[in-house]
Each structure stands twice: as C-alpha cells, then as structure tokens.
C-alpha positions as CSV (number, residue, x, y, z in Angstrom):
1,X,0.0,0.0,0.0
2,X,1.3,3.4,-0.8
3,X,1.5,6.2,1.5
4,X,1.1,9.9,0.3
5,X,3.7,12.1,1.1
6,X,1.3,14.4,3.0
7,X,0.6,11.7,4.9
8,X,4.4,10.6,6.0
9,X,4.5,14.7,6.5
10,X,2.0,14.6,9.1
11,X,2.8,11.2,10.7
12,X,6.7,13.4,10.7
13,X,4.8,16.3,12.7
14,X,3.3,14.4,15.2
15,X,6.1,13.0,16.1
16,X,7.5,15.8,16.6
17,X,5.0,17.2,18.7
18,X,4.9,14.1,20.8
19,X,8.6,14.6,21.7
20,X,8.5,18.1,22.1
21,X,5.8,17.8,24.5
22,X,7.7,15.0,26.3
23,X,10.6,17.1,26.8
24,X,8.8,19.9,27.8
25,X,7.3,17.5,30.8
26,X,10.7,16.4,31.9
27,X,12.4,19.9,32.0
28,X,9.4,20.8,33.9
29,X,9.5,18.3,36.2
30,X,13.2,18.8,36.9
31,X,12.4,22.7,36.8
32,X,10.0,22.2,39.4
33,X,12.1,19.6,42.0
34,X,15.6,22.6,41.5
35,X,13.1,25.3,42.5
36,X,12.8,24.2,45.9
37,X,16.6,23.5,46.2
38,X,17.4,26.7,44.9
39,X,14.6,28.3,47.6
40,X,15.9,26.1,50.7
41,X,19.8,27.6,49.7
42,X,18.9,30.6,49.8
43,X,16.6,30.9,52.6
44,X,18.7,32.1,55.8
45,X,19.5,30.2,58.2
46,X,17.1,29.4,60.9
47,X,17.4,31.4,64.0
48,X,18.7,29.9,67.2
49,X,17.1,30.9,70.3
50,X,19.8,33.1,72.6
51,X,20.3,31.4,76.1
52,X,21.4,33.8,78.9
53,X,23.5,32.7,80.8
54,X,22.3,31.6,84.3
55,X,23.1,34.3,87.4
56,X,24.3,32.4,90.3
57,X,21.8,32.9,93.3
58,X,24.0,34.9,96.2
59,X,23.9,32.1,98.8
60,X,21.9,32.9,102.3
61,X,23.8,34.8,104.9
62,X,22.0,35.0,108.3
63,X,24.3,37.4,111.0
64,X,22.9,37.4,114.7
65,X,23.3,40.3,116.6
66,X,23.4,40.6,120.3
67,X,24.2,43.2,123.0
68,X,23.5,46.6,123.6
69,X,20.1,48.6,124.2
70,X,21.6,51.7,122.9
71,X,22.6,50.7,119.7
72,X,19.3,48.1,119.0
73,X,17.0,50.8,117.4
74,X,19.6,52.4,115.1
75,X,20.8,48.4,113.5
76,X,17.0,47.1,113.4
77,X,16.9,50.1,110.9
78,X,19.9,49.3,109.5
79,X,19.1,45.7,109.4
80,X,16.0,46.5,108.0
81,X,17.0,48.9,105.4
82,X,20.4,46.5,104.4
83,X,18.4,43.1,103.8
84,X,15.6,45.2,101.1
85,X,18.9,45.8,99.0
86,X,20.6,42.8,100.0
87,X,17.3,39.6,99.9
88,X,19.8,36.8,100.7
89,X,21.3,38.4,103.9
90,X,18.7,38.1,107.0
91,X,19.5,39.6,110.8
92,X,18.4,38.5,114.1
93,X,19.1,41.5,116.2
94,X,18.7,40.9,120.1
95,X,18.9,43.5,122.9
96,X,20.7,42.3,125.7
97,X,22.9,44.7,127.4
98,X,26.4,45.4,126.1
99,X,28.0,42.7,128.6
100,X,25.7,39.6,127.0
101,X,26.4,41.1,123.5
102,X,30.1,41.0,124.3
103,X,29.8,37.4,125.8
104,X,27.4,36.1,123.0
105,X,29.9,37.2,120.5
106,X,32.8,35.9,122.1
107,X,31.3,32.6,122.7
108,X,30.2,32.1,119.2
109,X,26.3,32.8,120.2
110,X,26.0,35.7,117.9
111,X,28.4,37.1,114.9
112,X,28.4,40.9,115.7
113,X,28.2,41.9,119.0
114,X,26.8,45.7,119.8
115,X,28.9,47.7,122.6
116,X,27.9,50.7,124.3
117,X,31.3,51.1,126.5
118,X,34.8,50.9,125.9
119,X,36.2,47.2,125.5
120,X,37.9,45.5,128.5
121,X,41.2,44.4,128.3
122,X,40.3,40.7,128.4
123,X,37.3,41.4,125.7
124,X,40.4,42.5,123.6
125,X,42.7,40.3,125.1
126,X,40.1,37.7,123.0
127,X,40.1,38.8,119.8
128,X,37.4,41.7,120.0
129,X,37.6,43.5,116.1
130,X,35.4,46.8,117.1
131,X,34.3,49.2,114.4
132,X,33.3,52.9,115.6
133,X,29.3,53.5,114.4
134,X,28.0,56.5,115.7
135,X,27.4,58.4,118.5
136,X,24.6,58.2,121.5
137,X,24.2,59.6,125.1
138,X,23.1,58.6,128.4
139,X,20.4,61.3,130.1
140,X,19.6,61.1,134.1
141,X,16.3,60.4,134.2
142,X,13.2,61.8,136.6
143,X,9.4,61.4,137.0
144,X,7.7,63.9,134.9
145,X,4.7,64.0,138.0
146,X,7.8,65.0,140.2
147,X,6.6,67.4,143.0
148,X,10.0,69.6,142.6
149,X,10.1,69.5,138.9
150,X,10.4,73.4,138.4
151,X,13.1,73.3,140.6
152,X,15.2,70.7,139.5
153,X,14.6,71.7,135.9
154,X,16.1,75.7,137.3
155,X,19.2,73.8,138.8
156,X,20.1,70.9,137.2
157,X,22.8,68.4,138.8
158,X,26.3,68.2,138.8
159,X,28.6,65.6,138.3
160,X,29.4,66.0,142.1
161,X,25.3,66.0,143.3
162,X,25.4,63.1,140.8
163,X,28.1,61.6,142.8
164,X,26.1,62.0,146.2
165,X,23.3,60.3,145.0
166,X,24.1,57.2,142.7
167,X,28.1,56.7,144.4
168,X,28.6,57.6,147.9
169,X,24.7,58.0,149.2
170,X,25.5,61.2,150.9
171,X,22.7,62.7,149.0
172,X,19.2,61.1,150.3
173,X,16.8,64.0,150.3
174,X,14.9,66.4,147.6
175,X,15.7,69.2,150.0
176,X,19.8,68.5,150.4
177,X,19.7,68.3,146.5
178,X,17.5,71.3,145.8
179,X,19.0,73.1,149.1
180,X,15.3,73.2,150.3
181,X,13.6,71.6,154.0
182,X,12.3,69.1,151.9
183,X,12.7,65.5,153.6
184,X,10.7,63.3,151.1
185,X,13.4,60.0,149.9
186,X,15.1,60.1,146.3
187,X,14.3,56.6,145.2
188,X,17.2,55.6,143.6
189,X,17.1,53.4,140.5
190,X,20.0,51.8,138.3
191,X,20.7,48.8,136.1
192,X,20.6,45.7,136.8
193,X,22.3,43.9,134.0
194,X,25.9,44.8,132.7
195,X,25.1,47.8,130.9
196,X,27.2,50.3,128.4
197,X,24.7,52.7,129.8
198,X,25.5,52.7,133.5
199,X,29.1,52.7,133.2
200,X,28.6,55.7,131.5
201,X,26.6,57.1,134.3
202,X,29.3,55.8,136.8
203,X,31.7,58.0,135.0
204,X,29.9,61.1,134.6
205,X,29.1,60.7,138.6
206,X,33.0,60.4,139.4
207,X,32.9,57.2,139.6
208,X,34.8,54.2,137.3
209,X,32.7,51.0,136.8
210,X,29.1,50.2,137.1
211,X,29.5,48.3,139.8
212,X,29.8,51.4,141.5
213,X,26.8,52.6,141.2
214,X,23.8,52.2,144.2
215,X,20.2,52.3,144.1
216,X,17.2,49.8,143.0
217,X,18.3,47.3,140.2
218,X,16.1,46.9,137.5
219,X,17.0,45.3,134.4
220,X,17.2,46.6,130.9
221,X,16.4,49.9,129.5
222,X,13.1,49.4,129.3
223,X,12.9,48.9,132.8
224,X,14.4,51.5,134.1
225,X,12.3,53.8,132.0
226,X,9.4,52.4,133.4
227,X,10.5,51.8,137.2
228,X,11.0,56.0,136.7
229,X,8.1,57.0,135.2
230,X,6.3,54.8,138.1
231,X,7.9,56.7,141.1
232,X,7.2,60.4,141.0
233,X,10.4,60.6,143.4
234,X,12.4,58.1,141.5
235,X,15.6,59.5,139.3
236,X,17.4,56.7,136.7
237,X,18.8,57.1,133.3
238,X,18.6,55.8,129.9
239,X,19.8,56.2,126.6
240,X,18.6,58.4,124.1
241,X,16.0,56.0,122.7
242,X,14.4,55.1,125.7
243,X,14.0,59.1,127.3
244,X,12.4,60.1,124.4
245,X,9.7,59.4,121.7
246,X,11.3,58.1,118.8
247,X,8.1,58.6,116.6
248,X,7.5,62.4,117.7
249,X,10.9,63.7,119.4
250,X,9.1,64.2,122.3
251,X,9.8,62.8,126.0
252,X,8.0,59.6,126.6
253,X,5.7,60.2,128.6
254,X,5.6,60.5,132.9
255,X,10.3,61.3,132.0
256,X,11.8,63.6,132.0
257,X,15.4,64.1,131.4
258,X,17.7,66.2,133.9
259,X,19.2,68.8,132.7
260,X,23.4,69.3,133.2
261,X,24.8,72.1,135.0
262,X,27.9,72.5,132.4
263,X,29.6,75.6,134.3
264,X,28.6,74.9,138.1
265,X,27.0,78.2,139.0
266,X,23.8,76.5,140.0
267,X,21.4,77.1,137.6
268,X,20.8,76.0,133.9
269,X,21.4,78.8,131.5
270,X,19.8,79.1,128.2
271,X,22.9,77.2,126.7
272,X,22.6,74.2,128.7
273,X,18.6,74.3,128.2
274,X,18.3,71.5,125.5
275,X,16.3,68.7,126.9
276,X,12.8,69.3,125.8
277,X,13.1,67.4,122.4
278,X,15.2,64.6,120.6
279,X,16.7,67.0,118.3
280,X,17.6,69.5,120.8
281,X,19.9,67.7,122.7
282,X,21.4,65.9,119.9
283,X,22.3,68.7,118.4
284,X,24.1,69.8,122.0
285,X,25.7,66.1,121.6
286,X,26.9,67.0,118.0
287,X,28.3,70.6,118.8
288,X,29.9,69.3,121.9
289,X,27.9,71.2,124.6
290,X,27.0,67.9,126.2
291,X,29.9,66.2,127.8
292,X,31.5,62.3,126.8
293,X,30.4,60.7,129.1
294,X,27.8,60.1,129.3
295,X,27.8,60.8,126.0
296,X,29.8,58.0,123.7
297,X,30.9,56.1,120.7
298,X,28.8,52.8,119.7
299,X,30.7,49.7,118.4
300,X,29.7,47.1,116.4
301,X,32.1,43.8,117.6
302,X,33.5,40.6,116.2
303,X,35.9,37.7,117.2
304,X,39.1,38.5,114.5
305,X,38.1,40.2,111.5
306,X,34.6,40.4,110.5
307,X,34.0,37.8,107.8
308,X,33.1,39.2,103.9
309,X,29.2,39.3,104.9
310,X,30.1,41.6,107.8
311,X,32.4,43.6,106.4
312,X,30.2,44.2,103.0
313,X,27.5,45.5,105.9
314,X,29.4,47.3,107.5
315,X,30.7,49.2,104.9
316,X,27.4,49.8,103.5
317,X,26.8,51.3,107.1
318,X,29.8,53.7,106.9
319,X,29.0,55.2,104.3
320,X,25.0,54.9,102.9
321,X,23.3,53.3,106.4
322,X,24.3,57.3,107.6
323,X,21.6,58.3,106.2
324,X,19.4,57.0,108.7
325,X,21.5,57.8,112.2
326,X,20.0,61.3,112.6
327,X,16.1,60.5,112.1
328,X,16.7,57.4,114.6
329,X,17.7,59.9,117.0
330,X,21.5,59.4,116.9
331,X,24.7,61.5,116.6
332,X,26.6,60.4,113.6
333,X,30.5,59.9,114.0
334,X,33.0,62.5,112.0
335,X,33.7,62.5,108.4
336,X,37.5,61.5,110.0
337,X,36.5,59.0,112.2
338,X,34.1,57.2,109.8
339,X,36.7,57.0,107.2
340,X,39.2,55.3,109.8
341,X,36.5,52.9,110.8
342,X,36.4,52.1,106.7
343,X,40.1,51.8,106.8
344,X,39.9,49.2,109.7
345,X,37.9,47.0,107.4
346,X,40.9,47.4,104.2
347,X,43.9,45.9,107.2
C-alpha cells in the first residue's frame, strides 16, 4: 500500500510534537524539583534561640546580733534597710545589754556583738575587732509628776550631786539636792544587768565602773524607764531611745530628762537648756555642749576580723546606712573618724 507524502508529513509532525511535548514535561518536572533546592539555599539560616546565661543565686547569709540597748533601734533600721537591698542576707538583732552582746559574741552565740562602752582588756585580750558606728548619750532620768520639777529643771545636777546620790549615798533627800527643808526619799534606781549605759553614768558621777553605782536594780532599758516613770520621786537614766519618743521627738511620757549644769553656777542657763526634744539635745551632743560621758561612741564587735558578709554590711553602714542615724535619733560619727572605721575593714 502506498503512503502519500502528505501523509508521512504529518505522521513526521506528530512526532515531533509528541517529543516536544515529552521534553517539555521532563524539564518541567526537573524545573519544578531545582526550584525548591534553589529556595531552601537561599533561605537564611534558621534562627537559634539566645540562652542567657544563668546568674548564680547569692547564697543565704544569716548574722545574729546581740548586745547593747543603745545601739538596738539604730541596727533594726539598718538591718532593716540593708536586707531590702541585700534579699539573701537576713538579721536576728537581740537586745541584751552590752555585757551579753560581748559574751554572745565571744562565745560564738551571735556574729556581731553591739557595745555601748569601751572594751575591757580581756574582751580585747580575745580577739574583739570593734568598728566605731555612731554616736549616743546617756540622760539622768526623773518622774515627769515629780513634786520639785520646776526646781530641779532651774538647777540641774552636777557631776558631784550626781556623785552624792548614785556613788557615795550622801545625798538622800529632795531638799539637800534642791538646798530646800524638803525631807521626802530620792528613790534611787540603776541597772541591773551589765550595761554600756551605767558605766557611762558611773563615769559622769565620778565614779569608774558600774558596779559602782547604788540604788534599785532593774533590768534593761526598758525597765528602768518604766521603774521611773512609776515613782514620782524616782531618778534613773537611759539612753537616748528610751527618754524620748522616737516617733514624735518628744519625751515619753511620765520622764523627763535632767538637765546638766555645764559651768557649776547652780542654775541652767539658756545654753545648757536643750532637753525638751530629741533634736535638741542631739544637736548639743553634735556641737559638743554635752559632755563624753555620758555621751559615747557605739561599736559594732566581732571575734578576729569580720567575715566578707560583715564587712560588706558594714561598709554599707559607713557610708549609705548614715543616712538613717539622725532621724533614729543618733549622733553620727565624724567625716575623719568614719573614714578610719572604713580603713579598719581594708587591714
């Protein structure tokens, strides 16, 4: 059979076509698997999530504090005030008396010991490390319902009156003290526990240690306060935070504190008249116009050098805790002797 040549022509085309179109399919199915390579290489690299590095937690420090009542309002504030900057570092701040605070703190029953006196020998003798804190006072103390209030507050005592009535005794009577025919009892009050407090006292009233002193024991600040403000003939003393108010500045109520006679001419002059609020008389502490003692330096103590804890604390209060010694009714130390306290801590 013969085949036209248009016919082999077209049979030729659609050949043609057939592989065309069979090409076509391949290169588009290889276009279409590359595409996808291509994409994925040039697609950036996926991102990796950024780990920060873990902060070590500051391990707990706990410091116990023990000792004296003068010193106990001022480091619960700093106490306070140190552990909302510092979470991991917690106190335990007991008042005691300077003696237990030096014993506790010798005897390993409390890190820092608070000290209200001058060392003893033997305190030193055992490795006491004191730091210099700030400054506080010791007031005489009388009822505020006292019958002879107008006239002791005109006179005032002297370290010799003080002498006759807290040392030797010779003074018994409101009348030999106010040089009036007065025969009613001064009731005599001191401390019963080893205090920084009365050996200041014992000083100021020519004497040397507390165990000089006579009267009624009662122990602890409080106590005295309030055996005083109990007897309207009684006469004590206290420290600053426990003769006045430390929310107003005022007196606590039913005490007063008895004013000094500086110069001895009998009588309290405008000068030495500074006892009717906080501020008053701790700015006569400040300026000098109330005597050392009873007026002294506050320690903070520990056995050999305090450890990094401590010292971190107590540099913190050298330097910003000073912030807060004025408003908690203290005396703060002098630009000179702060800065040696801070070099104690670089030895």
């Amino acid at each position: 059979m013969r085949i036209q040549f248009s016919q082999i022509r077209f049979i030729v085309l659609a050949l043609f076509m057939l592989a065309l179109a069979a090409c076509s399919a391949q290169g588009s199915t290889s276009d279409s698997s590359a595409t996808p390579a291509a994409d994925s290489g040039s697609q950036a690299e996926p991102e990796t999530s950024q780990v920060e590095p873990e902060v070590p937690k500051a391990e707990p420090v706990s410091i116990s504090v023990s000792g004296a009542f003068a010193l106990f309002p001022l480091m619960t504030v700093w106490a306070e005030e140190y552990q909302k900057l510092n979470p991991h570092v917690s106190f335990d701040v007991q008042a005691g008396g300077a003696g237990k605070g030096m014993t506790d703190m010798l005897t390993g029953a409390a890190d820092i010991a608070m000290l209200s006196r001058e060392p003893r020998q033997e305190e030193l003798d055992q490795g006491s490390f004191l730091v210099a804190v700030t400054i506080d006072s010791v007031l005489g103390t009388f009822n505020a319902n006292n019958p002879y209030l107008d006239e002791l507050v005109k006179q005032g005592i002297t370290p010799e009156e003080a002498n006759g009535i807290w040392i030797t005794g010779e003074i018994t009577t409101w009348g030999q003290l106010l040089g009036t025919d007065s025969t009613e009892q001064i009731n005599v009050y001191t401390r019963s526990d080893s205090a920084g407090a009365a050996e200041m006292w014992a000083i100021f009233s020519l004497g040397e240690t507390q165990e000089d002193l006579i009267g009624t024991a009662v122990n602890a600040d409080p106590g005295l306060a309030e055996a005083v403000r109990q007897d309207p003939l009684g006469v004590g003393y206290n420290n600053v935070g426990f003769t006045f108010n430390q929310a107003t500045g005022e007196p606590i109520d039913g005490l007063r504190g008895i004013p000094i006679d500086l110069n001895g001419n009998g009588q309290i002059d405008p000068e030495e008249d500074f006892y009717n609020t906080r501020d008053a008389f701790t700015a006569a502490v400040a300026d000098g116009r109330y005597p050392f003692p009873p007026a002294r330096i506050l320690y903070l103590v520990t056995k050999g050098a305090p450890s990094p804890a401590i010292t971190d604390f107590y540099r913190w209060v050298l330097t910003d805790g000073q912030a807060y010694v004025t408003d908690a009714g203290y005396v703060s130390l002098t630009p000179e002797r702060l800065q040696e306290s801070l070099n104690l801590l670089d030895e």
